[in-house]
N, C-alpha and C positions, 0 to 999 in steps of 0.2 A: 441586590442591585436592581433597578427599575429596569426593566425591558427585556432582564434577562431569562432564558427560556433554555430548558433541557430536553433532549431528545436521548432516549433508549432505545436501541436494537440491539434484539438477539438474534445473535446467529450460531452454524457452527463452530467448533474449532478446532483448526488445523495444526496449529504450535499453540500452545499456550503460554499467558505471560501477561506481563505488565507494561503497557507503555505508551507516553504521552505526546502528541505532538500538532503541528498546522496540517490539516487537508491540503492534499493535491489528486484533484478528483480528477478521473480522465472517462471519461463515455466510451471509449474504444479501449479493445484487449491493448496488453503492453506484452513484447516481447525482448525479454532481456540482451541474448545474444544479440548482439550488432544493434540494439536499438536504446541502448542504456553503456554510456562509457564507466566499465570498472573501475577506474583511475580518479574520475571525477563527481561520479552518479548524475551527470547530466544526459537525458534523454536528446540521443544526437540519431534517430530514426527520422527521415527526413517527410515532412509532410506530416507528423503524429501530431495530434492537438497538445501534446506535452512539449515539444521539442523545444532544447534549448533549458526549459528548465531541469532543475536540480532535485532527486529525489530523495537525498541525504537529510536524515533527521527528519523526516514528513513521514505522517500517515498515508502510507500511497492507496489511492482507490481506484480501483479499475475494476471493469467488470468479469476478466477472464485471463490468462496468460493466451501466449501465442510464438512458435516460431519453434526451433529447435530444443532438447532436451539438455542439452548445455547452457539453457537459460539456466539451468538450478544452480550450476558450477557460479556463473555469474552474477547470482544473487548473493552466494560465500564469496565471491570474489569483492565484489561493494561493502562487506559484513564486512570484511577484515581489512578492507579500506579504511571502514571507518564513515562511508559515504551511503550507506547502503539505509532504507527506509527504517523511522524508528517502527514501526507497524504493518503492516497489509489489510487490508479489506478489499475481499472479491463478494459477487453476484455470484460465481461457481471458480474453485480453486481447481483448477484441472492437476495432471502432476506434475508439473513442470514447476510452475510456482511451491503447490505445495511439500514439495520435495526441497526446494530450494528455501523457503522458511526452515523448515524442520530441521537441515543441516548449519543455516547461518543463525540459528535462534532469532528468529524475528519473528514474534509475535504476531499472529495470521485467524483470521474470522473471514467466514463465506455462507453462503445462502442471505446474505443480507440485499436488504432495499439500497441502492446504490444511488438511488434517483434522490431519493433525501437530506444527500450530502451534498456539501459546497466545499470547495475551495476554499481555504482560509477559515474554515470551519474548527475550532479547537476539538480535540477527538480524544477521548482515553481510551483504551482497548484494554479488557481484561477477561480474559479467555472469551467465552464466549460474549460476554456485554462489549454491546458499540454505544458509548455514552460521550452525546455531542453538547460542546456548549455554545448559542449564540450570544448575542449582545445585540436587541434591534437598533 
């Protein structure tokens, strides 16, 4: 296709796996307990540049976890919802998060450039490759 442009990153990886989906890039840590509704994976932290949206079947991008260690329960909680992100991509996976992929199998890379994603970004994850596609 005319315009169209691929972007590769390697990072680590934290779960490995396979999975496809739209960016939702966030600039600021996410903190699952009380900042992500289990029931519906919409980010209801008030004041978070996410808030309001839905993190259900997206590559979610954020640079760090944050907040209590029962985020990780919370990320199995969205996973068996059914709402929970088809991916993760951190800047540094602390353990809260990467705890919390590893027990909901959701496919997780960190040490990645964060700054180079957008929102609505089409994203594959596979193990460690972050491979974006645009369309200008």
């Amino acid at each position: 296709m005319t315009g169209e442009a691929a972007l590769v990153l390697i990072g680590r990886v934290i779960k490995a796996g396979r999975a496809r989906g739209v960016a939702l890039v966030s600039p600021e840590p996410v903190g699952f307990l009380g900042g992500v509704d289990p029931d519906t994976g919409i980010v209801v932290e008030p004041g978070h540049v996410l808030e309001g949206e839905s993190i259900a079947g997206r590559v979610l991008v954020f640079p760090t976890g944050k907040g209590s260690t029962v985020g990780s329960y919370t990320l199995y909680r969205l996973a068996r919802n059914g709402v929970g992100p088809a991916a993760i991509v951190n800047a540094e996976s602390e353990p809260i998060v990467a705890v919390g992929a590893i027990i909901s199998d959701i496919p997780t890379v960190d040490q990645v450039d964060i700054t180079q994603l957008s929102t609505g970004d089409v994203i594959v994850v596979e193990d460690e490759v972050v491979q974006v596609e645009r369309t200008a």
